[in-house]
C-alpha positions in Angstrom: 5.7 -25.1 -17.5 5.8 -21.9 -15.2 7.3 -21.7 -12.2 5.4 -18.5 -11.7 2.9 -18.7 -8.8 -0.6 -17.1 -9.3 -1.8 -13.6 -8.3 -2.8 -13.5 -4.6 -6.0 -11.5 -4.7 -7.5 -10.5 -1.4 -10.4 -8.5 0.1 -7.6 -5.5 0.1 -6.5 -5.9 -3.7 -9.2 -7.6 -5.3 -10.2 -3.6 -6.5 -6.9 -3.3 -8.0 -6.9 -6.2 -10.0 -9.8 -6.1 -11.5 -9.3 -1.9 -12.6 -6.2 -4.1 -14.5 -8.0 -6.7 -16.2 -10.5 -3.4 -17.2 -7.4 -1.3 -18.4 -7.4 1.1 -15.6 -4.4 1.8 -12.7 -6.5 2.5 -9.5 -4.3 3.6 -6.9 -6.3 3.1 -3.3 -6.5 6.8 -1.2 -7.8 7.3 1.9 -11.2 8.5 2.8 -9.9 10.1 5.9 -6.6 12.2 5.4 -6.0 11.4 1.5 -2.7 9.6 2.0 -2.5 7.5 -1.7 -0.9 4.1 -1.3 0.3 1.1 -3.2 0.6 -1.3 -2.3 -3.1 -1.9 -1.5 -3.5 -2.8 2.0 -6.5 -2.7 5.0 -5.8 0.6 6.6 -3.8 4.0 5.9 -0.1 4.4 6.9 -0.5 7.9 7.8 -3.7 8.1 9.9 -4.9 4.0 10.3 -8.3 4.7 8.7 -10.0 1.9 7.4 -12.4 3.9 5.3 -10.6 4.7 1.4 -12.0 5.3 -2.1 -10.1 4.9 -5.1 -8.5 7.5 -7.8 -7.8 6.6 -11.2 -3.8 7.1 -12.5 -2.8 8.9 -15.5 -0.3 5.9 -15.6 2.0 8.6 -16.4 5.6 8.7 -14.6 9.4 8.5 -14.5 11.9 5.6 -14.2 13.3 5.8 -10.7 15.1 3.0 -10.5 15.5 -0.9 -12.6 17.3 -3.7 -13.1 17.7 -6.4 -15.7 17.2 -10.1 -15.1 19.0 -12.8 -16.6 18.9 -15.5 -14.4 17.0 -17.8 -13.2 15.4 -18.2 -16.3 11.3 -18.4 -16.4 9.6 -19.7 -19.9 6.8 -17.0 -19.1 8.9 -14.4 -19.8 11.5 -13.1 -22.5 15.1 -12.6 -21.2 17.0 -10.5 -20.5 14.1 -9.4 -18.8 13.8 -5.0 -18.1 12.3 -4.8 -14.6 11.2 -1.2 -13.0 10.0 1.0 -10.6 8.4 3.7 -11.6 7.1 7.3 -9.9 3.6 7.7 -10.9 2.4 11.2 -11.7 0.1 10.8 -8.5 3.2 10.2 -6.0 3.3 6.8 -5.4 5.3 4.1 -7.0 4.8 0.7 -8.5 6.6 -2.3 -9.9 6.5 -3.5 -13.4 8.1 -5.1 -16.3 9.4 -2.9 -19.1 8.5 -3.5 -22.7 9.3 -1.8 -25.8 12.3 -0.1 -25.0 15.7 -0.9 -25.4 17.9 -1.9 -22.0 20.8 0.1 -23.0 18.3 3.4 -23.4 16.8 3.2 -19.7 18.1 6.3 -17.5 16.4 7.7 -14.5 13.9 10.1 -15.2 12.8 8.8 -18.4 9.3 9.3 -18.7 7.5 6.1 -19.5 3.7 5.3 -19.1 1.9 2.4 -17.7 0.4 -0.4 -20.0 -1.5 -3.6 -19.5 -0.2 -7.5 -20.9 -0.7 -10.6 -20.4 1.6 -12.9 -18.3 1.4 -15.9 -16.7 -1.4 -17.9 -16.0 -3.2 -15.7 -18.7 -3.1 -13.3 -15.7 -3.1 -9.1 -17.0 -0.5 -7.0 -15.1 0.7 -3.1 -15.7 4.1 -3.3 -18.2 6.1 -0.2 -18.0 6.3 1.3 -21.7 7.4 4.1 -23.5 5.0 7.1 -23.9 2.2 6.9 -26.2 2.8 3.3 -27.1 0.8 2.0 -23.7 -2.8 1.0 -24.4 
C-alpha cells in the first residue's frame, strides 16, 4: 500500500495533465505578454492576465540541479530513488523523477529529455531520461 496521495487536478492544471496522459509536455503561456510558466496556475506572474494558451515542449533540457532519495521508503517507487529539476529548452523548469541513468553519472548540464511512466495510483507523470530513450 502507498502512502502516495493522488494528483490534485484543478481548473488551472487539469490541461496539463491530461497533455501527460496523451504523451505531450504543455507548458501554459500567456495570452497577454507571453510570460511561460510552470507551475500552472490562474493568472500570469509577470502581467496578472487571466487570458493564456498553451505551447507544446520539445521536452528537451539540462539537469540543473537533483538529489537522491533513500529514505522514507515508498513501495511505489524503486530506491534509491534519482529526483530532478530540469531547464526545459523553452525556459522554464519542472520537477521529475529520473530513469535510466545511473546516479553516479548525473552532472549539471547533462542533457536529458522528458518522458512519460506510470506511478502511483496508475497515475502518468513526466520521468526525466536520457536523450533519445524518452517516448
Amino acid at each position: 500500500m502507498t502512502t502516495v496521495p493522488r494528483l490534485t487536478i484543478t481548473q488551472d492544471n487539469e490541461f496539463w495533465f491530461t497533455a501527460v496522459r496523451e504523451g505531450r509536455l504543455e507548458i501554459q503561456r500567456c495570452s497577454d505578454c507571453g510570460t511561460l510558466r510552470h507551475p500552472p496556475g490562474p493568472a500570469c506572474p509577470a502581467c496578472r492576465s487571466f487570458e493564456w494558451d498553451t505551447v507544446e515542449s520539445s521536452r528537451r533540457g539540462t539537469l540543473h540541479s537533483w538529489t537522491i532519495i533513500h529514505h522514507p521508503k515508498d513501495p511505489a517507487f524503486e530506491y534509491p530513488l534519482a529526483v530532478g529539476l530540469i531547464d526545459l529548452d523553452e525556459g522554464i523548469r519542472i520537477v521529475a523523477d529520473i530513469a535510466g541513468v545511473d546516479h553516479e553519472s548525473l552532472e549539471l548540464g547533462m542533457e536529458l529529455e522528458v518522458g512519460f511512466a506510470e506511478h502511483a495510483h496508475g497515475e502518468i507523470l513526466p520521468q526525466l531520461r536520457k536523450v533519445g530513450d524518452a517516448s
